[in-house]
Residue, then its C-alpha position, 0 to 999 in steps of 0.5 A: x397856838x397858845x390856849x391858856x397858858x400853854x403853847x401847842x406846837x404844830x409839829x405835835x399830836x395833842x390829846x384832849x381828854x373828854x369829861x363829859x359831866x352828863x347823864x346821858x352822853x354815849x359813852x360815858x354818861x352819868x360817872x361824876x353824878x351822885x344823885x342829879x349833882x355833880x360830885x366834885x371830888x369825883x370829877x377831880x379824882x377824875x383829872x387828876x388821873x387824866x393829868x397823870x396819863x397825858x392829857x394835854x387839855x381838858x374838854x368838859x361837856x354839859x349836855x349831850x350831844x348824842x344822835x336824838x340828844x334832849x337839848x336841856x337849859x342854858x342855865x342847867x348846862x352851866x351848874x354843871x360846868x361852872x363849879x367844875x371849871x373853878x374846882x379844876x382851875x383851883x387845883x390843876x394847871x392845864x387848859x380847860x375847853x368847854x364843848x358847847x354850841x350856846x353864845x350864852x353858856x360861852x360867855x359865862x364860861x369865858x368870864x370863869x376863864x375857860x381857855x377854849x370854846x369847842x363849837x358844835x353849832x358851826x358858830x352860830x350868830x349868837x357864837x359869833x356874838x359871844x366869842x368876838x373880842x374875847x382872847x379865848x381860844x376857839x374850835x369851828x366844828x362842822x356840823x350841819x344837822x345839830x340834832x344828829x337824826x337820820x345820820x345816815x341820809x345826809x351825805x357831804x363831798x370833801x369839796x362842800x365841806x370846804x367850802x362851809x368851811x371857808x364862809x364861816x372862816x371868813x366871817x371869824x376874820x370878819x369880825x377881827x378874831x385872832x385867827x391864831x387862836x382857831x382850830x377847826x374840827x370835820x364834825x366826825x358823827x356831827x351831820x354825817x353818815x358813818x360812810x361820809x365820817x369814813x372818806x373824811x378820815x381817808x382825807x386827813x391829809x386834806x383838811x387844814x383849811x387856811x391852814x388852820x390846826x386841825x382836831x380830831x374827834x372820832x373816839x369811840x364813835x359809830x364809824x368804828x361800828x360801822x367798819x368793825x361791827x363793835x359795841x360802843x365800850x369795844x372800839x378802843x383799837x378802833x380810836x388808837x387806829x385814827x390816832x394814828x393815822x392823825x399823827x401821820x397826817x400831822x392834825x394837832x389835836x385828837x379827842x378821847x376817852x382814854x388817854x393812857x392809851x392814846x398817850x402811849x401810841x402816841x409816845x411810840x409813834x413819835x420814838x419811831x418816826 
């Protein structure tokens, strides 16, 4: 599939890299501020790094979705983005994603000339409104339960999640999206118990619906506590174990934090294979 300018084969593990231009994201909430702004020089410095370890895509994000997020403005969200997204696309030839579930951040990043719409909110009417007629890459995550609270009370079978799935892909080929431009993602942490984010992961294998490039994100996440009993800056051998296992079960995209890390298992998986 094509995102921006660049073509992504099926045949590949792809690394997108978060930037997460937050104060209060999980993980790493907080690094690109300088008092309440955003320091652009830092979040270049940032890419710039990210770029130099292996980052295929770049997914930006300006407002947490963590268990118990406050959500904030449509207008807050994008006076993080915005100057970001135009300070990267100045400088740095690589495709941006931006991770939001508002039609109306995604039809302001579009006219910036984001190159991707990573959904959360599972294409909401508004989403769907945003994204139709637009030549923008887009990602479908399932996510019943925006809020994430009491993850640990939901429960979902792989079978239900299909067919959620199947709707909401029917309804993109309703609308005449360019379903080459689709990927979807299972939602790990998104609407789920750390137990159902689990059998999820066992079933990588099973997840390419209508045939659909599939995106991995689990980096650092409570499932890897939930396993190994680690703090949340400890679940790096954790992450690197689903990369691998995505890589074996030929998903296209992997979502992280540290690239370096995922780029090198990466480089060594595929001399080996």
């Amino acid at each position: 599939m094509r995102i921006g300018n660049k073509e992504f084969a099926r045949d590949k593990t792809h690394i997108m890299a978060i930037v997460n231009l937050t104060p209060d994201s999980f993980y790493d909430g907080g690094r690109f501020f300088s008092d309440k702004d955003i320091n652009i020089d830092k979040v270049l410095y940032y890419v710039d790094n990210l770029i130099k370890d292996g980052a295929d895509i770049l997914d930006i994000g300006g407002e947490s979705t963590r268990p118990g997020f406050k959500p904030i403005s449509v207008d807050e969200e994008l006076s993080r983005i915005i100057p970001a997204i135009r300070a990267i696309k100045a400088n740095y030839d690589i495709p941006i994603s931006v991770d939001t579930y508002k039609g109306d951040v995604a039809r302001a990043v579009i006219e910036e000339k984001a190159d991707m719409i990573n959904d959360i909110g599972f294409l909401s009417d508004n989403m769907l409104q945003a994204i139709k007629g637009n030549d923008v890459a887009y990602c479908l995550m399932h996510n019943r339960n925006i809020s994430n609270i009491n993850r640990d009370d939901e429960t979902i079978t792989m079978e239900e999640m299909y067919n959620e799935f199947h709707n909401k892909l029917i309804l993109l080929e309703e609308y005449e999206f360019n379903n080459s431009n689709v990927v979807i993602d299972p939602g790990i942490g998104f609407g789920k118990s750390n137990r159902d984010d689990i059998k999820i992961l066992n079933n990588m294998s099973k997840l390419s619906i209508h045939d659909y490039p599939v995106l991995i994100g689990a980096s650092n996440k409570s499932c890897i506590d939930y396993v190994t009993h680690l703090d949340k800056d400890d679940r790096l051998e954790g992450t690197l174990a689903i990369t691998a296992k995505a890589f074996y079960n030929n998903v296209s995209f992997v979502r992280v934090h540290n690239v370096r890390s995922n780029r090198l298992l990466l480089n060594m998986l595929n001399a080996i294979k």
